[in-house]
matplotlib code that plots the C-alpha trace (Angstrom):
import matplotlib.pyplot as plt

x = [-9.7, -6.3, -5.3, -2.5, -0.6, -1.0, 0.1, 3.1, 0.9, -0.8, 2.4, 2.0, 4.2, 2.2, -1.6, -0.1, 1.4, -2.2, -4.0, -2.1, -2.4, -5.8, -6.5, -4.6, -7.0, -10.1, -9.1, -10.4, -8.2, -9.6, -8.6, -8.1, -8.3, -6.9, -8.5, -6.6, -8.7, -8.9, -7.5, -10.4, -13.2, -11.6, -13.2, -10.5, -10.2, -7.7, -9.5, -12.9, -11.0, -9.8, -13.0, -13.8, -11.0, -12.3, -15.5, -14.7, -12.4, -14.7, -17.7, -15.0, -14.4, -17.5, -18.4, -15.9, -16.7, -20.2, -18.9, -20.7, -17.7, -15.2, -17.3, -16.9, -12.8, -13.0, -15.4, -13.8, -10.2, -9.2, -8.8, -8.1, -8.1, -4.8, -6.1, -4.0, -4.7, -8.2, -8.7, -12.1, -12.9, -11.8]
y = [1.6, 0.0, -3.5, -3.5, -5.9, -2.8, -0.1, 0.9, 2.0, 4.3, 6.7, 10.4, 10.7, 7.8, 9.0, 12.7, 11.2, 9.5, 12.2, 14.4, 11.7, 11.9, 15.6, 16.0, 13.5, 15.0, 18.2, 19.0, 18.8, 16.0, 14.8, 10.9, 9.9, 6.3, 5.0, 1.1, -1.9, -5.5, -7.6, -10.2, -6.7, -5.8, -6.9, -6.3, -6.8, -9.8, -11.1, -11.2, -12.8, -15.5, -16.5, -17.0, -19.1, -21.2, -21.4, -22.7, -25.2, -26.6, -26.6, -28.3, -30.6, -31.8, -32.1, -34.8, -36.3, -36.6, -38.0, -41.1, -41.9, -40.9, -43.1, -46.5, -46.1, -45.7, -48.4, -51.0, -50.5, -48.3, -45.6, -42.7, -38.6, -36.8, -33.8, -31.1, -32.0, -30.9, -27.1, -25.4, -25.2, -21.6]
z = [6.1, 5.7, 7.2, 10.0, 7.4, 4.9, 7.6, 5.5, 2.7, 4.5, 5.6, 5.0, 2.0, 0.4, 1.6, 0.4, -3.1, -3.3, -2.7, -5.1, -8.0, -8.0, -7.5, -10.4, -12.7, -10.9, -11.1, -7.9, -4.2, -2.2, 1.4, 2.1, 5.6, 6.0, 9.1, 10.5, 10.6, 12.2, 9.3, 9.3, 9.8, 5.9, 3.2, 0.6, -3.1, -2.5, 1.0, -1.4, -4.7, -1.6, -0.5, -4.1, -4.6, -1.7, -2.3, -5.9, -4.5, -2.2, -5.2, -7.3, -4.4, -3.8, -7.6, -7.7, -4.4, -6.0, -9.9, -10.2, -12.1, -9.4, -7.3, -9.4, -9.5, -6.1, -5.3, -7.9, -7.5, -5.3, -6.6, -4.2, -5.0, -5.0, -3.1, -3.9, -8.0, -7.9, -9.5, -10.3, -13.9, -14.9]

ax = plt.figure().add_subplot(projection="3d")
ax.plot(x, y, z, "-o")
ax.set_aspect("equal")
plt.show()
């Protein structure tokens, strides 16, 4: 299945350049049918690395949310969270 943002890479010279490349390392002919899909029906290498990402982010955010330490600067002076600083530890 190929998403309609991916449409392009699904053209016959590209599906038949494909197809060739890996009949050639197989050293068998195989077919490839590309079928098109709903974008948000795809589960994708990149959409699933995305939703890692997120789901990261929003574990990081709530870890600080959480700090007791965080908590204190906040509570004592102020201290507010620049949002867009926070980044899950690698």
């Amino acid at each position: 299945m190929i998403s309609h943002s991916l449409r392009h890479l699904g053209s016959a010279a590209c599906v038949d350049r494909l197809r060739e490349a890996i009949s050639d390392q197989i050293g068998s002919p195989i077919m490839i049918q590309v079928l098109d899909a709903d974008d948000h029906d795809l589960n994708t290498v990149a959409s699933l690395q995305e939703q890692q990402l997120r789901s990261k982010m929003t574990d990081a955010e709530v870890a600080i949310d959480k700090d007791p330490t965080v908590k204190a600067l906040k509570e004592s002076m102020g201290a507010k969270l620049v949002e867009d600083s926070i980044q899950p530890l690698q």
